[in-house]
Rosetta silent file (secondary structure, phi, psi, omega in degrees, C-alpha in Angstrom):
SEQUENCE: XXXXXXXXXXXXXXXXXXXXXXXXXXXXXXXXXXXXXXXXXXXXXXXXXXXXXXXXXXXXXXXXXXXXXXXXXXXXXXXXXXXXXXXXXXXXXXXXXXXXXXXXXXXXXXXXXXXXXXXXXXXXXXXXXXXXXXXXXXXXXXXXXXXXXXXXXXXXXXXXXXXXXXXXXXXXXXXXXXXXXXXXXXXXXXXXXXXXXXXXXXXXXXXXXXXXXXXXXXXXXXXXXXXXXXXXXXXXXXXXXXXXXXXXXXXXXXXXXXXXXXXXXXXXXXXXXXX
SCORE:     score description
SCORE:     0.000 S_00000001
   1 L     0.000  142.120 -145.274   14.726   47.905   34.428 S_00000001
   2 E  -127.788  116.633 -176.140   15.223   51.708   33.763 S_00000001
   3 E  -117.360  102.811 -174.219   11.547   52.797   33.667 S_00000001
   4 E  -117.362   93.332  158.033   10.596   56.564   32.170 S_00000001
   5 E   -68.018  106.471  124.787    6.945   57.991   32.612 S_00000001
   6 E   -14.956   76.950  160.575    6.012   60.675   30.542 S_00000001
   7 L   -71.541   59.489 -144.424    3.543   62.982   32.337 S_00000001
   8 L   -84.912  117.035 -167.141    2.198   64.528   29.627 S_00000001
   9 E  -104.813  147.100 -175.427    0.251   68.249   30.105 S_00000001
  10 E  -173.524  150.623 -176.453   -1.853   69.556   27.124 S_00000001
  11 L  -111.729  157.334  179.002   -4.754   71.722   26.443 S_00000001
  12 L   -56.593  -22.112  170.994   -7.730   72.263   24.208 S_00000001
  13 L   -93.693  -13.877 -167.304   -5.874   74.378   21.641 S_00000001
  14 L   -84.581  115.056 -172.740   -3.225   72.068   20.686 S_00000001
  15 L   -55.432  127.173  152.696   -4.228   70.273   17.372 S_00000001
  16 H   -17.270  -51.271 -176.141   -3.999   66.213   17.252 S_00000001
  17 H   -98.995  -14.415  176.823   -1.382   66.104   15.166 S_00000001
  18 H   -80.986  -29.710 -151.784    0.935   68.878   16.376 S_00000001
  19 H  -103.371  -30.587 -170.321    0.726   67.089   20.020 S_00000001
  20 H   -89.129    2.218  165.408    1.009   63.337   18.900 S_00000001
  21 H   -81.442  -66.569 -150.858    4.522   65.112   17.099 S_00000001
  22 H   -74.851  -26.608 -166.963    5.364   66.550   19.881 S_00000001
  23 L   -96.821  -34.825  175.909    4.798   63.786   22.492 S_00000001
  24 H   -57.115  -52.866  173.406    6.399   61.267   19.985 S_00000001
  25 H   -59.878  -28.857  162.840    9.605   63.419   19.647 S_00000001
  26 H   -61.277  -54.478 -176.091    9.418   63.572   23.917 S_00000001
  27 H   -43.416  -60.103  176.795    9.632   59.673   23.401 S_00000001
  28 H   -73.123   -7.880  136.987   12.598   59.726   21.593 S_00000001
  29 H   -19.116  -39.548 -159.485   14.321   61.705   24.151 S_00000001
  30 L   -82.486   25.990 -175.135   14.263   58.465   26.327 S_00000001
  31 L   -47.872  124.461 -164.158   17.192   57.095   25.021 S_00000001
  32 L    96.109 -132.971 -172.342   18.599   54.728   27.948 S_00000001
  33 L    20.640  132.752  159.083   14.933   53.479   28.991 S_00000001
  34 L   -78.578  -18.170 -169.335   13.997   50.002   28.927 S_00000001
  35 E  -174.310  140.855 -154.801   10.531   51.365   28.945 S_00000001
  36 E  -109.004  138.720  175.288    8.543   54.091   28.217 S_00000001
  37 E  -151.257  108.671 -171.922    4.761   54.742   29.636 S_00000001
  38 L   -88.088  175.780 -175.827    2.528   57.649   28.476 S_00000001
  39 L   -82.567  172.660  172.078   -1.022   58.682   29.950 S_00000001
  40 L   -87.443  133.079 -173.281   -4.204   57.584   28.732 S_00000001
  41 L    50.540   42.112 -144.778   -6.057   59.368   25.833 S_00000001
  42 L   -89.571  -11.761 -171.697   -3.180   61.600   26.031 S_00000001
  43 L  -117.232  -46.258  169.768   -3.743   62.607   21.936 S_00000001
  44 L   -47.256  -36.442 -162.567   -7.253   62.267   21.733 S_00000001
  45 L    89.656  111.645  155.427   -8.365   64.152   25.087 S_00000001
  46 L   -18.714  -72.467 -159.994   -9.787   62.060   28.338 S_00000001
  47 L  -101.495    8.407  171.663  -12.738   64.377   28.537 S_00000001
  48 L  -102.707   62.385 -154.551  -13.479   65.325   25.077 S_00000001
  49 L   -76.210    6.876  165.509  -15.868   63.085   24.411 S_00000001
  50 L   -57.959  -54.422 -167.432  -17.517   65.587   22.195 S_00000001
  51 L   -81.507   -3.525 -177.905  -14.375   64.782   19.486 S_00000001
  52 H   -48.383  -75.370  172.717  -14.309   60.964   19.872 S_00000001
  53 H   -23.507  -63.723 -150.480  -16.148   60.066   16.647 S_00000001
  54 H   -88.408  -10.793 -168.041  -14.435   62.417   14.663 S_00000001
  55 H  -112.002  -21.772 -158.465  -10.740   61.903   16.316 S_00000001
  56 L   -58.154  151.459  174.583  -10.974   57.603   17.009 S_00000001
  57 E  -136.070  161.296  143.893   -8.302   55.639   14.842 S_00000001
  58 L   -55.322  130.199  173.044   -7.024   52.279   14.173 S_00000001
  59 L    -3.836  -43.645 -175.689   -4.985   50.066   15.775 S_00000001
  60 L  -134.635   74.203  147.260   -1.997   51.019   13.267 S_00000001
  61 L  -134.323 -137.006 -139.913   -3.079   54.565   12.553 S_00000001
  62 H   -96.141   -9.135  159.334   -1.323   57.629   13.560 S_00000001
  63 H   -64.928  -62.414 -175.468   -0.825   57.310   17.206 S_00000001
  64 H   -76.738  -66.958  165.157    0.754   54.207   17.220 S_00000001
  65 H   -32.399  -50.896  156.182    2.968   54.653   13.836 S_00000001
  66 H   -34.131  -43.348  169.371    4.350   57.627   15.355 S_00000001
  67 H  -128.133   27.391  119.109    5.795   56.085   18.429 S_00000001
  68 H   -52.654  -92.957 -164.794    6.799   52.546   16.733 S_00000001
  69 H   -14.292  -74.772 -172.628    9.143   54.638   15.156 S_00000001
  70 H   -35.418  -74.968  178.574   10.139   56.690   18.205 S_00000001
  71 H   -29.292 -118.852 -174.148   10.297   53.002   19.997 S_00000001
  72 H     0.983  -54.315 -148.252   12.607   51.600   17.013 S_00000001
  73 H   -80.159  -22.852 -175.404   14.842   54.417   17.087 S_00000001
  74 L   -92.959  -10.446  171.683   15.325   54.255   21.080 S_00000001
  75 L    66.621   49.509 -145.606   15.300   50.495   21.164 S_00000001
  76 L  -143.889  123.418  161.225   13.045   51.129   24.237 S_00000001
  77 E   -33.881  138.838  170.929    9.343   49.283   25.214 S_00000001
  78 E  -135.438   85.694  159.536    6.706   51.904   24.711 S_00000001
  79 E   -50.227   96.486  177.318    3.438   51.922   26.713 S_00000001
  80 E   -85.412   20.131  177.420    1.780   54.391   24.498 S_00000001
  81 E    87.759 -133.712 -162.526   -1.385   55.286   27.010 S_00000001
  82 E  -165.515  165.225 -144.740   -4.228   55.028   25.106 S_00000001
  83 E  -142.700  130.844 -158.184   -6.328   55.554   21.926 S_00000001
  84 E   -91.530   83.850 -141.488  -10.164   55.720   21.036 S_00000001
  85 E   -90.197  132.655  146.667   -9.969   52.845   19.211 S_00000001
  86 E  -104.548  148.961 -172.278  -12.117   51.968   16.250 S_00000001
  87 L   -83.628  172.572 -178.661  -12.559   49.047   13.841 S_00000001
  88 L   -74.527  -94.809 -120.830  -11.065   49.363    9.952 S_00000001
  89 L   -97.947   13.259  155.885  -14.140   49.007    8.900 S_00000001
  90 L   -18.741   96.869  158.308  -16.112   51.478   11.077 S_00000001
  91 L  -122.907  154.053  176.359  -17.690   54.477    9.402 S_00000001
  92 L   -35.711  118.290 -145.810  -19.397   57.159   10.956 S_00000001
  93 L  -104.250  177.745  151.904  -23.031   55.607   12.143 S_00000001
  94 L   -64.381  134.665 -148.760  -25.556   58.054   12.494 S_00000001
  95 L   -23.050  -59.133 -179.523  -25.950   60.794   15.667 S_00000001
  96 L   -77.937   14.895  154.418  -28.183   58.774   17.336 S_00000001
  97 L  -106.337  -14.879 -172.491  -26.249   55.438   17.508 S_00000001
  98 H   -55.954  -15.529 -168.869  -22.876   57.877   19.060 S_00000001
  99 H  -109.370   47.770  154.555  -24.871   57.547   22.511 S_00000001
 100 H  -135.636   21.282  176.251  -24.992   53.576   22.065 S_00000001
 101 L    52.783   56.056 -156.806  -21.031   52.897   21.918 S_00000001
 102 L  -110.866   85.152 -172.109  -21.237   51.648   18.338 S_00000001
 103 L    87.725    2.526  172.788  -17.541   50.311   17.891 S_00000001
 104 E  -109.798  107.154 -150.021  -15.587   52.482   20.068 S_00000001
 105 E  -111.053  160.287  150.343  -12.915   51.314   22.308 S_00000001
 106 E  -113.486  118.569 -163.459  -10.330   52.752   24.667 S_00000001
 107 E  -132.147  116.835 -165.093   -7.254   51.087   24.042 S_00000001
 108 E   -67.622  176.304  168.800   -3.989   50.680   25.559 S_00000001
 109 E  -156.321  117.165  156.696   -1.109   49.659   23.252 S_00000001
 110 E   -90.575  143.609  162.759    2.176   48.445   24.362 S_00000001
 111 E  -132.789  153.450 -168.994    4.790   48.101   21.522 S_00000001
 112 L   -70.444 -177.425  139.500    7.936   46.257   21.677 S_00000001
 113 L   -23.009  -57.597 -170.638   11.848   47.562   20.640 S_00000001
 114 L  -115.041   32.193  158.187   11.146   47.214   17.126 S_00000001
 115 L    65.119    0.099  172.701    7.667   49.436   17.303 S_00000001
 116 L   -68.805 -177.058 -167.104    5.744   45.885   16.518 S_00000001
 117 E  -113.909  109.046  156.578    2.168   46.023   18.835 S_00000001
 118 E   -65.552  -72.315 -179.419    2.771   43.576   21.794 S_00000001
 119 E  -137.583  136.297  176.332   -0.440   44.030   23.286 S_00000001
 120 L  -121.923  135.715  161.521   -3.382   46.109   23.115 S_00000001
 121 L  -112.726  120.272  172.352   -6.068   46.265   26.008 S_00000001
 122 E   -93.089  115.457  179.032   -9.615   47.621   25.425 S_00000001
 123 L   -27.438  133.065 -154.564  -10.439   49.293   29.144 S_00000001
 124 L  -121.052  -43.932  171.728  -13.138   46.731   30.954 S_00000001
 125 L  -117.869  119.340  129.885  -14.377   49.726   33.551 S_00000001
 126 L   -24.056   89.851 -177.337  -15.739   52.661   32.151 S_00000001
 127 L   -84.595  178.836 -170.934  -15.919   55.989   34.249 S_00000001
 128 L   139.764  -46.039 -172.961  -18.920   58.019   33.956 S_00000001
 129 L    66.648   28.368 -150.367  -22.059   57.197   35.903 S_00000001
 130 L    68.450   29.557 -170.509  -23.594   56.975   32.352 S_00000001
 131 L  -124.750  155.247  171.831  -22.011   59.918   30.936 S_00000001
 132 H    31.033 -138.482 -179.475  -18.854   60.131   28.499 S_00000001
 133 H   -27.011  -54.807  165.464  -17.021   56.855   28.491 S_00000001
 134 H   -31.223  -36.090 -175.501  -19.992   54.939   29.990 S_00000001
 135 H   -89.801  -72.418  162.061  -21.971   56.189   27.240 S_00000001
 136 H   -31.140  -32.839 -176.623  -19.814   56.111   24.469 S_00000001
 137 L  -141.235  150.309  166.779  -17.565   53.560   24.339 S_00000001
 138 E   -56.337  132.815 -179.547  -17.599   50.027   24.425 S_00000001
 139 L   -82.963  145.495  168.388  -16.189   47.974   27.707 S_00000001
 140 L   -89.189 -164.715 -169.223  -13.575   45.717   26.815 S_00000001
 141 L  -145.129   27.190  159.253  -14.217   42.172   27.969 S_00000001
 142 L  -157.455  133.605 -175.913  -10.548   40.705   28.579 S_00000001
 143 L   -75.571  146.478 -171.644   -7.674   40.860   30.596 S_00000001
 144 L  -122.968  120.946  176.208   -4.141   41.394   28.935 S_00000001
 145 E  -120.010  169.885 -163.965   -0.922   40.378   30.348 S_00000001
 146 E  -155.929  136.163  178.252    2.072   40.795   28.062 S_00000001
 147 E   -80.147  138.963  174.183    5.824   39.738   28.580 S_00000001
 148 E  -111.833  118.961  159.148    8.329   42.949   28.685 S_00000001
 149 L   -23.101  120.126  164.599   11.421   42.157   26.625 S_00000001
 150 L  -112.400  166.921 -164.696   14.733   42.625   28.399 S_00000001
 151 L  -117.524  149.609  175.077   17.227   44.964   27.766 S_00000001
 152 L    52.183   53.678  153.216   20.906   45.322   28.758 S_00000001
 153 L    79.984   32.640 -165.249   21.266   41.703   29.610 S_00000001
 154 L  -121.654  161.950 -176.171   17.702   42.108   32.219 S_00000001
 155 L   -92.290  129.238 -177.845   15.498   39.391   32.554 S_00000001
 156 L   -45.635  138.976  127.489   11.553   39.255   30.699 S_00000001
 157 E  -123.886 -159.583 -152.724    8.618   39.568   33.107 S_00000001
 158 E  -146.874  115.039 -164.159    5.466   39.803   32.517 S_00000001
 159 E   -83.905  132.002  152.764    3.403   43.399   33.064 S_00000001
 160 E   -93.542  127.473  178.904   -0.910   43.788   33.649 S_00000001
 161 E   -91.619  100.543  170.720   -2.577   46.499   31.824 S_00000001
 162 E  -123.223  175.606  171.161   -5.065   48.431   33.356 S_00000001
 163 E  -129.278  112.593  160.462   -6.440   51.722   32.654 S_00000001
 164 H    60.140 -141.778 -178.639   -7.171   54.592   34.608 S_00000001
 165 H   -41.688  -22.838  170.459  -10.840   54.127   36.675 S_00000001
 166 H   -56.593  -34.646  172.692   -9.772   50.379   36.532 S_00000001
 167 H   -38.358  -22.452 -163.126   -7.255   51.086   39.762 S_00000001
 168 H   -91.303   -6.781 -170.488  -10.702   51.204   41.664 S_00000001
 169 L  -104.445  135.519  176.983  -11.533   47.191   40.880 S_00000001
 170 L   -99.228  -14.447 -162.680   -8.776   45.276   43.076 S_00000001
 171 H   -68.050  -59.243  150.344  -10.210   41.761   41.639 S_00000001
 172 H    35.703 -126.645  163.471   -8.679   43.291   38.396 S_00000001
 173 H   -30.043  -49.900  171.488   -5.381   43.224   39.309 S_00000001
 174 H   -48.649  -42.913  179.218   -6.068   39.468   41.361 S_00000001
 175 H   -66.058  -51.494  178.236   -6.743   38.405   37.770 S_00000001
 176 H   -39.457  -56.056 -123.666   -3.262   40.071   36.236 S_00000001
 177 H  -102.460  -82.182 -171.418   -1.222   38.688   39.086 S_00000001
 178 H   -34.269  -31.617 -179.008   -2.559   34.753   38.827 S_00000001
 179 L   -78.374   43.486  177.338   -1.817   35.221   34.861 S_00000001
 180 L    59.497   42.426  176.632    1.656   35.915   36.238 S_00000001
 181 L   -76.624  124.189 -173.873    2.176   39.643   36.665 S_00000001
 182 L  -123.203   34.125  152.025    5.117   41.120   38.809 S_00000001
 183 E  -172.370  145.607  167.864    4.345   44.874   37.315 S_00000001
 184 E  -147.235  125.911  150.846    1.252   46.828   35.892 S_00000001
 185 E    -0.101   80.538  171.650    0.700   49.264   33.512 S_00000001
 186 E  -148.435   99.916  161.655   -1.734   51.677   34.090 S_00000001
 187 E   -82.396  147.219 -174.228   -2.022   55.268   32.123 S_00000001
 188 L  -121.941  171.619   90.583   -4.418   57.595   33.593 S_00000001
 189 L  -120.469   95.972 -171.196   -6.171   60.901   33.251 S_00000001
 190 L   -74.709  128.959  153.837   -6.902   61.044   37.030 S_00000001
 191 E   -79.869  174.846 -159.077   -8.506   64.867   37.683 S_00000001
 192 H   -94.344  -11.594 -178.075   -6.748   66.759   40.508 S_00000001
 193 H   -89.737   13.259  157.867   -9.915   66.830   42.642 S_00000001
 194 H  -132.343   13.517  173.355   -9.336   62.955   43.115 S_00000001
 195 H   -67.736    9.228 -175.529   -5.613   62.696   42.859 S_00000001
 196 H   -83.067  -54.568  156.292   -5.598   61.823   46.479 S_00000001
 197 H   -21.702  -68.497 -168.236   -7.256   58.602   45.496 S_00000001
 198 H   -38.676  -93.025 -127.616   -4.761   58.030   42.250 S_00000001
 199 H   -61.908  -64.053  158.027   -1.882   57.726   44.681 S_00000001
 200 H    -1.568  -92.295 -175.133   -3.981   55.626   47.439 S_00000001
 201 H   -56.532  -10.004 -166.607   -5.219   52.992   45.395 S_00000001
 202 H  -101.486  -41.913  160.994   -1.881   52.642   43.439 S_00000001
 203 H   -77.651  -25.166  150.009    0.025   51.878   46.269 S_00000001
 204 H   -38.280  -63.674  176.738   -2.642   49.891   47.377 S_00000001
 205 H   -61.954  -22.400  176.580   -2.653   47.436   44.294 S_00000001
 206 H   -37.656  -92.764  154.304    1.174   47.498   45.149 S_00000001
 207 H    -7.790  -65.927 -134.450    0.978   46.405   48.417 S_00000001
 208 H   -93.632  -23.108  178.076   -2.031   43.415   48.679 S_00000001
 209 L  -120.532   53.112 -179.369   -0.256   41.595   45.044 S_00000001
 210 L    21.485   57.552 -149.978    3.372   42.189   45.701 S_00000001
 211 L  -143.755  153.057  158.693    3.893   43.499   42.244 S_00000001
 212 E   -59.117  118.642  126.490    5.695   47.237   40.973 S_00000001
 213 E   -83.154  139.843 -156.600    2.931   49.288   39.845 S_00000001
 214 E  -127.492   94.707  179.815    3.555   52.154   37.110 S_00000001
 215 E  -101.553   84.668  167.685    1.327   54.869   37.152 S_00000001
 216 E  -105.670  116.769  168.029    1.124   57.460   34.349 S_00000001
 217 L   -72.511  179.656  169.733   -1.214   60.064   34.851 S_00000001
 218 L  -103.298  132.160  119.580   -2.333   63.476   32.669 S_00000001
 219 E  -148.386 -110.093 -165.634   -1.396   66.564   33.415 S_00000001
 220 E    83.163 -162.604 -176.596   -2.676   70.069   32.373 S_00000001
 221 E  -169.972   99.252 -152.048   -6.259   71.060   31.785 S_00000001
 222 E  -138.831  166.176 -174.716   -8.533   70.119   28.971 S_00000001
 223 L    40.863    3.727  155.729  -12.756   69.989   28.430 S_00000001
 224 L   121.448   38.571 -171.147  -12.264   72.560   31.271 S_00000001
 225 E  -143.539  126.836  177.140  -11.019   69.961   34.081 S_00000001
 226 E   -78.490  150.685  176.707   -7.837   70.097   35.926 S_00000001
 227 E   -79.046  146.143 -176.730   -5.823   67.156   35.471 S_00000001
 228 L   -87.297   -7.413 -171.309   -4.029   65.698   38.703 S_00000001
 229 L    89.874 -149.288  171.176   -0.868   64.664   37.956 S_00000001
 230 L    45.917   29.210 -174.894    1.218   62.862   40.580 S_00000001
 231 L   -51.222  159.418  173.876    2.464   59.770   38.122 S_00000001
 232 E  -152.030  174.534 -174.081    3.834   57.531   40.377 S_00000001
 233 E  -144.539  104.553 -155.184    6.207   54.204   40.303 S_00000001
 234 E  -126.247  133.228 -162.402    5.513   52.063   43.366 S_00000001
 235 L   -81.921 -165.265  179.643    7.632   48.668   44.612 S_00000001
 236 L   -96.233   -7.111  173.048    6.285   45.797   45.648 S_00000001
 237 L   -91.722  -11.409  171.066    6.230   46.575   49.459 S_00000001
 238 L   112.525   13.257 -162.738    4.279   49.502   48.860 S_00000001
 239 L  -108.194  116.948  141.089    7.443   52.401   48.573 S_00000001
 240 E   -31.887   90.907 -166.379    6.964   55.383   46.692 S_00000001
 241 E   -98.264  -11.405 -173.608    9.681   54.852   44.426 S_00000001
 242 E   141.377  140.402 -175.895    9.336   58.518   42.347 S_00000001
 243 E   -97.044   53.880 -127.581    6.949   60.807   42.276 S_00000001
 244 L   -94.769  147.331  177.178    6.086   63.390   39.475 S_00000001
 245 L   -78.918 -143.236 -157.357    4.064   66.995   40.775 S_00000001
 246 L  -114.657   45.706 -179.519    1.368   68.358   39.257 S_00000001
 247 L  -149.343  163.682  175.216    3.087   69.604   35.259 S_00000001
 248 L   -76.570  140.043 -138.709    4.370   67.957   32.943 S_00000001
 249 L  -153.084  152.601  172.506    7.167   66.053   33.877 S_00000001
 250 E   -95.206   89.847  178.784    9.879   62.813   33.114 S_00000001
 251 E  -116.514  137.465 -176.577   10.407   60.826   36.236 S_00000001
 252 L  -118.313  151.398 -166.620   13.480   57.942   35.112 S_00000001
 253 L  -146.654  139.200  108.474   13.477   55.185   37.714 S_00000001
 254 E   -50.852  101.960  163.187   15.624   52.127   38.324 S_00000001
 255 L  -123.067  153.155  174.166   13.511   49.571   39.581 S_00000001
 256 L   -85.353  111.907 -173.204   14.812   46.193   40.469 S_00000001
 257 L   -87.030   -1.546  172.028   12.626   43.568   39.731 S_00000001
 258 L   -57.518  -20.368 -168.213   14.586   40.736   41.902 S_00000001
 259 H   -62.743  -46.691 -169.558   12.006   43.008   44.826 S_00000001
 260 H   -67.565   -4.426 -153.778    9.431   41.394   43.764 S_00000001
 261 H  -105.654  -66.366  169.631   10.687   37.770   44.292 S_00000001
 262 H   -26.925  -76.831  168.014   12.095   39.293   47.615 S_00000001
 263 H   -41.247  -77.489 -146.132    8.855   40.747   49.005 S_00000001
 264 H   -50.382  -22.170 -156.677    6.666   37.711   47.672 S_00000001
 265 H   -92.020  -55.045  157.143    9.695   35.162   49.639 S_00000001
 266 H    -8.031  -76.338 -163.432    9.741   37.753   52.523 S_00000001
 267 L  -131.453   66.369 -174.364    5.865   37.747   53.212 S_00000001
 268 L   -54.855  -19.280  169.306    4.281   34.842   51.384 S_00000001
 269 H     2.045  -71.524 -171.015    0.766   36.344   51.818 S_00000001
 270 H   -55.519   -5.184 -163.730   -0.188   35.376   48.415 S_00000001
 271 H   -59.679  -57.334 -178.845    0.320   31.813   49.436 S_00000001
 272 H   -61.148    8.037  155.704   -2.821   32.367   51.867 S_00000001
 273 L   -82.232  125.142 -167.329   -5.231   32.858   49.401 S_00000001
 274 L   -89.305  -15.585  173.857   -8.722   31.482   49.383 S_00000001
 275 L  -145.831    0.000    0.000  -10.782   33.022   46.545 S_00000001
């Protein structure tokens, strides 16, 4: 499976619609990719939770038409990160319900080859401490596993979605991998003063459920916070597999998904589980 992260850097001046052009037009670059995987709130902003209200869309509004297309034209899977999700029939509540989460999700979206919506996940942990997301947005309340299509003759598995501050719950992941996961998902915007973590914990989830983990990160510097970088693509033993620094960056991967079959036949350790 020919796997291409997008490590997409952006800033505070660049309008919504010029950057969700611009990152969509990166997408279609990826020609050759089985699969594509952007950062999390990569059009919206991570940290601008000032703009949420005023930037959240629908499921099929301008984030996601924009790279179904791209996706169509590259014949390619497209993790598009994630999108500050709102219902259709949502309108702007008054000031004082925006600090109650009234309808506002963060939401992953994979779309197939032919730009339909595979799966969407709304993010179940919340960073914050009661600040920004915590505040703001609704937790989702189910896990999403989703079969990835294959390409060039490759055989379907079946990918876990997590987002970002989710990397820090391992039960998580324990859930993915019993619905049958051998790879997961997970767009970030990790900041750089805890990208020592991102990397940690990533090989970590690798490691304890014998599964590829795909790790797209932010990078840049937006609401005044550097972003960290470091996307990473990690085997099922726990191998650094590509790396991305700390700008925006492409890292194309081969990974062979026969590893995971290896590893789990290798080292049955999931066999020995008890809870």
């Amino acid at each position: 499976m020919r796997v291409h992260v997008l490590q997409v850097a952006y800033g505070d001046e660049e309008p919504v619609a010029e950057r969700t052009a611009r990152v969509a037009e990166l997408v279609r670059g990826q020609r050759g990719a089985d699969l594509v995987v952007l950062p999390e709130l990569w059009a919206h902003g991570a940290f601008a939770a000032s703009s949420w209200w005023e930037r959240a869309e629908t499921l099929d509004g301008p984030v996601r038409t924009a790279l179904a297309a791209a996706a169509r034209e590259i014949g390619a899977t497209v993790h598009a990160g994630s999108i500050v999700e709102r219902p259709p029939a949502l309108v702007h509540p008054a000031p004082e319900a925006e600090n109650r989460g009234c309808g506002l999700w963060n939401t992953s979206l994979l779309l197939g080859p032919s730009g339909g919506l595979e799966a969407a996940y709304r993010k179940i942990h919340r960073f914050g401490f009661g600040e920004g997301e915590a505040l703001l947005l609704r937790p989702g309340g189910e896990t999403v596993t989703a079969p990835l299509s294959g390409a060039r003759g490759l055989p379907v598995t079946r990918a876990g979605l997590a987002t970002c501050y989710d990397l820090r719950f391992p039960e998580l992941f324990r859930e993915l991998l019993t619905a049958g996961s051998e790879v997961f998902l997970v767009p970030a915007a990790w900041p750089a003063s805890r990208v020592g973590h991102w990397t940690l914990l990533g090989r970590a989830r690798a490691v304890e459920n014998q599964c590829v983990v795909v790790q797209c990160n932010t990078a840049g510097a937006h609401s005044g916070l550097p972003m960290g970088g470091r996307s990473q693509v990690v085997g099922p033993t726990g191998d650094v597999l590509a790396e991305a620094g700390d700008g925006e960056e492409v890292l194309a991967v081969e990974v062979d998904l026969a590893e995971v079959d290896m590893a789990r036949d290798s080292f049955p350790v999931l066999a020995d589980r008890r809870l």
